[in-house]
N, C-alpha and C positions, 0 to 999 in steps of 0.2 A: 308594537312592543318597544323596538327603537325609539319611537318618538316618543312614548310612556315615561322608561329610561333614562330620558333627557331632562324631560319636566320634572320628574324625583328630584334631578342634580339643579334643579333651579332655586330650591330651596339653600341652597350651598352658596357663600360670597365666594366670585366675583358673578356668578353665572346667576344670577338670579332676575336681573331688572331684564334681561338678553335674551333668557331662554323663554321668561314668561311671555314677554313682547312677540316672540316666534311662534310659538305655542297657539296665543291669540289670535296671530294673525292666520295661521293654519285653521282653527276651526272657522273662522268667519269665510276666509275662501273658501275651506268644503264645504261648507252648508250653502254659499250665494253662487260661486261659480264653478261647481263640478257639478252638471245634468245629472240624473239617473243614468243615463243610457248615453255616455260623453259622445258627440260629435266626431264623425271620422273625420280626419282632415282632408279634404276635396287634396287629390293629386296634381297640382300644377300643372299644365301644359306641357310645360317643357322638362318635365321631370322623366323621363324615359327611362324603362329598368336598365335600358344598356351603360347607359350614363351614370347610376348609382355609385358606382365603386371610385369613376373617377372625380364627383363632386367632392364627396369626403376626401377623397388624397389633397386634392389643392386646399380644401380648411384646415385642414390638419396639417399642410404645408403650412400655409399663413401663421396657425398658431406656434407652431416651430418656432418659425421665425419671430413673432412677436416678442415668446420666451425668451429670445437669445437678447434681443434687444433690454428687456427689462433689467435683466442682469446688466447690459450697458450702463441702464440709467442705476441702479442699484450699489454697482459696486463703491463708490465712495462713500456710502454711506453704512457701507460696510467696512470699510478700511481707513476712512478720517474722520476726524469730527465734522459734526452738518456744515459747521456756520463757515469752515474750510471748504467745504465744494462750491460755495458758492460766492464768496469773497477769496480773490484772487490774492489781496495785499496781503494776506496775513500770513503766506506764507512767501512772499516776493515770488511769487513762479511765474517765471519765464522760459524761452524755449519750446519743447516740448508739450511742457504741462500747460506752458498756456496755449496753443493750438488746440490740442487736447480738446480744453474747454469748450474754446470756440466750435469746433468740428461739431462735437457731443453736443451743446447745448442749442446749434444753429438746425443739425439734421433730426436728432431724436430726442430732446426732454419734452417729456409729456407725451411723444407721440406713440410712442411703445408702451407706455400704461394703456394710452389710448384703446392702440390697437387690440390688445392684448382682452381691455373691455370690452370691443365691439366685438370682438369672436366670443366671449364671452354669454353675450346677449344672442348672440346666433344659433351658440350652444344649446341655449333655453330653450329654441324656437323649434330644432334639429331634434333634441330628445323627447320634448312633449309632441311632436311631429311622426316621433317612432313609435312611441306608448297608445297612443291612442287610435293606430295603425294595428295593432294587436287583438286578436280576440278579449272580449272581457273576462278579466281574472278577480282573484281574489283583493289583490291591490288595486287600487285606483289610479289612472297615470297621476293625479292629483295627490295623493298621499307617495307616490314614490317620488316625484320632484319634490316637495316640502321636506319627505325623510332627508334626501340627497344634500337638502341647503342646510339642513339644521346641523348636520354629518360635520357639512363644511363651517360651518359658523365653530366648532368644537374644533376642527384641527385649525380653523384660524388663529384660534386663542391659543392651542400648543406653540405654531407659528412663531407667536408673538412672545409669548410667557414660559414656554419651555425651552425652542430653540435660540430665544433673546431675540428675534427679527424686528426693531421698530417701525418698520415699513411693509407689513403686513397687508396683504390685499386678501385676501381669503376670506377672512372675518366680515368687511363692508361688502364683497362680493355677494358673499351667503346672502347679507344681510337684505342686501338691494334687491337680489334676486330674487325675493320673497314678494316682491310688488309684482315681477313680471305675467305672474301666473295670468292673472284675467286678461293681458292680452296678446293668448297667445294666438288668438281666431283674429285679430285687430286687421284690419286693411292697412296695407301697406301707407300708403297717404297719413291715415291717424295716426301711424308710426314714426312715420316723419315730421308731424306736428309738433308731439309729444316733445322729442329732438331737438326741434327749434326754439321749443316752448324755455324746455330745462338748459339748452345753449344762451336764451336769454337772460335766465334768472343767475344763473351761476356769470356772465358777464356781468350784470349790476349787482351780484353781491360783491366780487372782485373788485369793483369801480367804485360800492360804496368804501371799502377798507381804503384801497387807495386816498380816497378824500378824506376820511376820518384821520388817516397818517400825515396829510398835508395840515388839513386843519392845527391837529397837535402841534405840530411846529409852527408853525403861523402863529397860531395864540399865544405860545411860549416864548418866541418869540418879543412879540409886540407885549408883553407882560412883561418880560427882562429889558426892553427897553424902556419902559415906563419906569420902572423900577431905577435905570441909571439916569435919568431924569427928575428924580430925585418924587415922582408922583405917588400917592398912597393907595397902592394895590387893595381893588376890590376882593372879597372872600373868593368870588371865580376866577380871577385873575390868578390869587396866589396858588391854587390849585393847578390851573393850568401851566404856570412856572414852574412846579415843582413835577407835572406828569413829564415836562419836555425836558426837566434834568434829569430827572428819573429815567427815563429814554433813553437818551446822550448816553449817559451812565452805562446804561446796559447794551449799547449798542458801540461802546465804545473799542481802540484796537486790546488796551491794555484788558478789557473786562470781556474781550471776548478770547484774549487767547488765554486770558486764567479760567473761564470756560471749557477751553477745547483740551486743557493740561488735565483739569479733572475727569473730562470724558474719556481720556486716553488714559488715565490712573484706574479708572472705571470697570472698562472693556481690560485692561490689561491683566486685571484682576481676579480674585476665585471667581468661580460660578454663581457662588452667591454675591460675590461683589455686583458683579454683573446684573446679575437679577434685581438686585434692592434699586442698583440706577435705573435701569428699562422700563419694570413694571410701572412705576408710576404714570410715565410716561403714555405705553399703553393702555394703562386705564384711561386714561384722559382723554387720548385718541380714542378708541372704540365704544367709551360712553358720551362723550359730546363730541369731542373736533369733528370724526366723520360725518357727521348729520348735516354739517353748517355749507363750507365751500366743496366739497370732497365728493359729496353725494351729490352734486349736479354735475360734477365731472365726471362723476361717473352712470347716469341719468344717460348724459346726451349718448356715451359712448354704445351702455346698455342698445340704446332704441335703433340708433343708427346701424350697428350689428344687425337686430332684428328686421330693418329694414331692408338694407343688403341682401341680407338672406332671403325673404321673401319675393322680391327683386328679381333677385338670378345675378346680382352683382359681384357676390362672392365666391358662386360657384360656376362664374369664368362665363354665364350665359349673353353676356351683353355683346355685342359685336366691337372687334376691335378698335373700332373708333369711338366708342365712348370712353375706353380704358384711356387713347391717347388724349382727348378731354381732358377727363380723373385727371391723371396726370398733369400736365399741362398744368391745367385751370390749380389744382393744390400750391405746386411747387413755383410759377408764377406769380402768384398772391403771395402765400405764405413764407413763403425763403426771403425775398426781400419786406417786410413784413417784419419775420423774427429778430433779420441782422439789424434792421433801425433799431431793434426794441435792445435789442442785446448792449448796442454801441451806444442808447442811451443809458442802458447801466452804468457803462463809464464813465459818462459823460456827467454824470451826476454823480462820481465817485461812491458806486454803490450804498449810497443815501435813500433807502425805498419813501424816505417823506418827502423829494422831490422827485420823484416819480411824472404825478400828479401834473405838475411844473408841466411834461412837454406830453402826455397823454392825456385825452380828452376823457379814453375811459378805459379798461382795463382790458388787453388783448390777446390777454393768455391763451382763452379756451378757443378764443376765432384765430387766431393763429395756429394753435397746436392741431386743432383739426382741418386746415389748411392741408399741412404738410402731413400730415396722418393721410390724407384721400389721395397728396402726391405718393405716399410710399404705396400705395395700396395699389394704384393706378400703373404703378412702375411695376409691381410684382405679379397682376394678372397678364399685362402684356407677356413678362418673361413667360407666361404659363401660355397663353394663346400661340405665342410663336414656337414654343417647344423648346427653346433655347436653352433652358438651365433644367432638363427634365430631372440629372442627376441630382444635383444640388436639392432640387425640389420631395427628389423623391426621399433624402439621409433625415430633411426634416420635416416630411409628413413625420418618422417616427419618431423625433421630438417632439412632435403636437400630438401623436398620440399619447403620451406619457407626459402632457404639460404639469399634470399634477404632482407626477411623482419628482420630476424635473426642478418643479417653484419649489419643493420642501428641500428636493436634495441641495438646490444652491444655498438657503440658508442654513443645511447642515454642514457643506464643506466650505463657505465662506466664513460660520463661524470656528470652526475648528480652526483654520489658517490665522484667524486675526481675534478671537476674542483668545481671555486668560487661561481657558480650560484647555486651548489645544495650542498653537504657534505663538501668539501673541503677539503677533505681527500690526494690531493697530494701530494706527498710526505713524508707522516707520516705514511705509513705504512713497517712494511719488508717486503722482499720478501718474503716469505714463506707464509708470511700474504696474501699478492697482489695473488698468488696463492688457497688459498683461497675462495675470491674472486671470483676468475674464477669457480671453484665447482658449488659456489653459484648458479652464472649466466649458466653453463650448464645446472642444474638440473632444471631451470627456464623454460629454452627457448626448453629442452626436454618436460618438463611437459605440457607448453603451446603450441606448436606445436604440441603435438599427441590432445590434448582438443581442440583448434583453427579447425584441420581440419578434424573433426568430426560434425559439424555445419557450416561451409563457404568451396569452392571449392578451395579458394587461402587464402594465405599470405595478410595483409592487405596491403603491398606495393608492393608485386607481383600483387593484382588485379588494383592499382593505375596506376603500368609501362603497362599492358596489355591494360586497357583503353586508357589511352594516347595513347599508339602505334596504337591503332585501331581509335582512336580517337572516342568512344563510349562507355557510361557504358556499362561493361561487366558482365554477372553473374555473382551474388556472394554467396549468401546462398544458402546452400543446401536443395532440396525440404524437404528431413526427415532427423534428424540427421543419420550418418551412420559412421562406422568408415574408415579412412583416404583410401580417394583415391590414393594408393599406384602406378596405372598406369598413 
């Protein structure tokens, strides 16, 4: 009936091209890959009932942590304009804020999206792994994972278009997670195929732009000099001279801080101000942008989860010397790796059309998951040694409540910094903006271990669970007790 419900609302702009799409893809997997009589899933080896309760704690650890991390990479794009977090000059910052940068962009950009996809993808493998563990009911685990994404695809879009978030992960989540179904029986190996597969394409699509941007100035180049040569520009020439002024222009300091004046005039502004800037933007994002580079970023992360998980990677079963590998092997490669690539941004005065210039091809996604497998590698060690059991155990209950956690921060990031609540955007440093973030961990730690101590869920984990079943579902705990860690 949920997913009936849904498809009604597809007939409605914006939801229309998105929900059909979803709709589609749900009957063609039920009809090709849900059995009559679904496949139990064989029980691992090394899955032992005793071990149950403490697999889940360390994933739900991991996701803790990867949520806190997001918010790392998130907040300035919650509190300055884009083209300010990531060109230095335009606001002179030194100091602090540029360390900042460094710190933030050398240990975790990209790698805590990463992470945060590859629990993600493990998630998939974990709940269709319990569903089909169940006696046969009336739902199918196949229709209650599809309700579950479609649920998600809908508060993506709130995410984005109601709470103003233009860095919504929810929506492409849903969306991807729609492919994961048929493999969830998949052997480990074709999972890690997959992985390498979509790790290569998403580095040659990255590698193609890169040279497309070099070319553009080249050609524009050698056009405007031809041109002061007094020679008579071919029709592609004068085209080409006019995309690399056209560039220039738009990439310039004066036209990007009269840019970043209106995005702060924007966000500082009513609700509806707010909304008329954002929305566009969002549509753009969630009907083309995600599909192109975005969806192999988040491909490789999806599989690679999946893999882990079936593995015994993630749930701490490899022995401790492969963790020190993990480790090792990520943050060796990858750490010096990033800082060339970083210190080439400078070195080319964050000009991405000479990029090109000192990289052969584009190193974004072999790097990020470099250092993504060093943090990973770092974090089941703390778990194998016992070391940080407390720490571990404040944010299994921020991984239990990831959901409610990724809403809450775009609701109390936007109250602080857009026009409707503080109005703080853009009038903070970075250093400050960081901050910030402390704040909001030490919140959403304190309230997640208090929260699920008296209710069984997350107050928007019990909302997506309802829905999906289409039936209030328990929520208070019969006596308080502390957090169901299984």
């Amino acid at each position: 009936m949920a997913v009936i419900m849904l498809y009604k609302c597809s007939d409605c702009h914006p939801f229309r091209q998105h929900f059909k799409t979803a709709w589609e893809n749900l009957l063609i997997f039920n009809k090709t890959c849900e059995p009559r009589n679904p496949p139990r899933m064989p029980t691992p080896q090394y899955a032992l009932p005793l071990q149950q309760s403490e697999r889940l704690q360390i994933i739900d650890s991991l996701r803790g942590i990867a949520l806190c991390g997001i918010l790392l990479m998130n907040i300035p794009y919650f509190g300055m304009p884009h083209m300010m977090d990531f060109d230095l000059r335009l606001r002179n910052e030194t100091g602090a804020n540029y360390y900042l940068w460094w710190i933030v962009r050398l240990f975790f950009e990209g790698t805590m999206r990463g992470f945060f996809s590859m629990l993600f993808g493990a998630g998939c493998i974990l709940l269709l792994e319990r569903l089909e563990k169940r006696p046969p009911g009336d739902i199918s685990p196949a229709d209650i994972y599809y309700r579950r994404l479609l649920w998600l695809l809908l508060f993506g879009f709130v995410d984005a278009n109601v709470l103003l978030w233009n860095g919504d992960v929810l929506y492409v989540y849903a969306a991807g997670g729609l492919l994961l179904y048929p493999f969830r029986h998949a052997k480990p190996r074709l999972l890690l195929i997959v992985a390498i597969i979509a790790l290569a394409i998403g580095t040659f699509k990255g590698t193609t732009r890169l040279y497309e941007q070099k070319a553009k100035r080249t050609k524009g180049e050698y056009a405007l000099q031809l041109e002061k040569q007094k020679v008579k520009l071919t029709e592609k020439q004068k085209n080409d001279k006019e995309a690399w002024e056209k560039f220039q222009k738009e990439h310039s300091r004066e036209s990007q801080l009269k840019e970043a004046k209106e995005e702060v005039e924007a966000y500082q502004g009513s609700y509806v101000q707010t909304l008329k800037h954002v929305y566009p933007r969002n549509e753009e994002y969630q009907s083309f942008s995600v599909y192109g580079f975005f969806f192999w970023d988040l491909m490789v992360c999806f599989f690679l989860g999946m893999y882990f998980y079936k593995t015994g990677v993630l749930t701490g079963l490899k022995p401790v010397s492969f963790y020190w590998k993990l480790m090792l092997a990520g943050y060796l490669l990858g750490l010096p790796l990033n800082y060339w690539l970083l210190d080439s941004i400078f070195q080319k005065d964050f000009d991405i059309t000479r990029m090109a210039d000192q990289n052969l091809i584009s190193w974004y996604e072999i790097r990020r998951i470099l250092v993504l497998l060093g943090h990973l590698g770092l974090l089941m060690l703390l778990y194998k040694y016992g070391v940080a059991k407390g720490f571990l155990k404040l944010m299994a209950s921020v991984g239990q409540m990831a959901f409610t956690n990724y809403l809450m921060q775009s609701i109390i990031c936007g109250f602080i910094f857009y026009g409707a609540g503080l109005r703080w955007y853009g009038a903070m440093e970075r250093y400050e903006l960081y901050i910030v973030t402390g704040c909001v961990w030490i919140f959403q730690v304190i309230f997640s271990n208090i929260w699920l101590k008296y209710y069984r869920f997350g107050p928007f984990e019990w909302v997506w669970r309802s829905l999906t079943y289409w039936k209030k579902q328990p929520f208070k705990r019969s006596t308080p007790s502390l957090p169901d860690l299984a």
